[in-house]
C-alpha positions in Angstrom: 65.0 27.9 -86.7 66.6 26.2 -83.6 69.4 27.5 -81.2 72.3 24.6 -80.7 73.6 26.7 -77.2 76.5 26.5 -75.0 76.8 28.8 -72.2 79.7 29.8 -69.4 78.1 29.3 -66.2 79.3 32.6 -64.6 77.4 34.7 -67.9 73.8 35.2 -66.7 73.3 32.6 -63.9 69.3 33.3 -63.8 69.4 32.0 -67.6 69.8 28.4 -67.3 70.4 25.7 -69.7 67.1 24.4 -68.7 65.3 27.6 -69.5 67.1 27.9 -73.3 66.2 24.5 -74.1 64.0 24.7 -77.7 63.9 28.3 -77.1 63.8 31.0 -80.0 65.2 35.2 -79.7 61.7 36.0 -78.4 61.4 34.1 -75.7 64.9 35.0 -74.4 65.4 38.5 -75.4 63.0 41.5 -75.1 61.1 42.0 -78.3 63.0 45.3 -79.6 66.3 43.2 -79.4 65.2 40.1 -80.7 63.6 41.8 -83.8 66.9 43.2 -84.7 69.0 40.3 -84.1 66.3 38.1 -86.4 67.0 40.8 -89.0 70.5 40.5 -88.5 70.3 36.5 -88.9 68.2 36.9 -92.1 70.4 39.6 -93.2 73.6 37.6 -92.6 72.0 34.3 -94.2 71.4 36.5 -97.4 74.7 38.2 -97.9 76.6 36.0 -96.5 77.8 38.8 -94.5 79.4 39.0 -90.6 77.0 41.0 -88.7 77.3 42.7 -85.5 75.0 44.7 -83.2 75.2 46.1 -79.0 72.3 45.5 -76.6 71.8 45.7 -73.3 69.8 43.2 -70.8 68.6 42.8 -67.3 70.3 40.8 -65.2 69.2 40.5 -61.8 69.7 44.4 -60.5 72.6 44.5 -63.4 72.3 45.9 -66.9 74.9 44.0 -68.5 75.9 45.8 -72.3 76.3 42.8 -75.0 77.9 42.4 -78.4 76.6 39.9 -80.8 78.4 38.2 -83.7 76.7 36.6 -86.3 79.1 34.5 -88.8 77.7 32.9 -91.4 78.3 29.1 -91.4 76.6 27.7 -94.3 73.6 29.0 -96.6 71.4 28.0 -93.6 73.2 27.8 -90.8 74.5 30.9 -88.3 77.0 31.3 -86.0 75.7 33.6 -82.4 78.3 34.7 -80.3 77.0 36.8 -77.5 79.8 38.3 -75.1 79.7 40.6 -71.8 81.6 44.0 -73.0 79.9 46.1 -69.9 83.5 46.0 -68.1 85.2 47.3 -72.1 82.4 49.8 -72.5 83.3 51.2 -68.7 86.4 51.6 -69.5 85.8 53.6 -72.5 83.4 55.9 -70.7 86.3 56.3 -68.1 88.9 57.1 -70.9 86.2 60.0 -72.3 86.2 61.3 -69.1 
């Protein structure tokens, strides 16, 4: 499987384009979140079924909270949309407070 990427330039700045070049989940992703997120692919493929799933990552001295959408495109073929919710999940936190 192969990873057709376009990324905003302000959305983890230490993760170039350079470095995600013929990359797969495991070499970008720590292993506990990239095993999920190839289940969830597999998953989505097979029940051609939107998937979603939270994760946090590193980022610099940042842990940034993620969302990831998977949308099925074809019978082989996956859509990954991976957004920054960290300000959204503050928010909430503040709101329980």
């Amino acid at each position: 499987s192969c990873l057709d990427l376009r990324k905003d330039p302000g959305f983890l700045p230490s993760l170039t384009m350079e470095r995600l070049q013929n990359v797969n989940f495991f070499s970008v992703l720590p292993v506990n979140t990239a095993s999920r997120l190839s289940f969830l692919l597999e998953d989505c493929l097979t029940n051609r079924d939107n998937r979603k799933m939270n994760f946090t990552l590193a980022d610099g001295e940042r842990e940034l909270e993620l969302e990831a959408r998977l949308i099925p495109i074809t019978d082989q073929e996956v859509l990954l949309l991976i957004r920054d919710v960290s300000e959204q999940k503050e928010l909430e936190r503040l709101v329980l407070e």
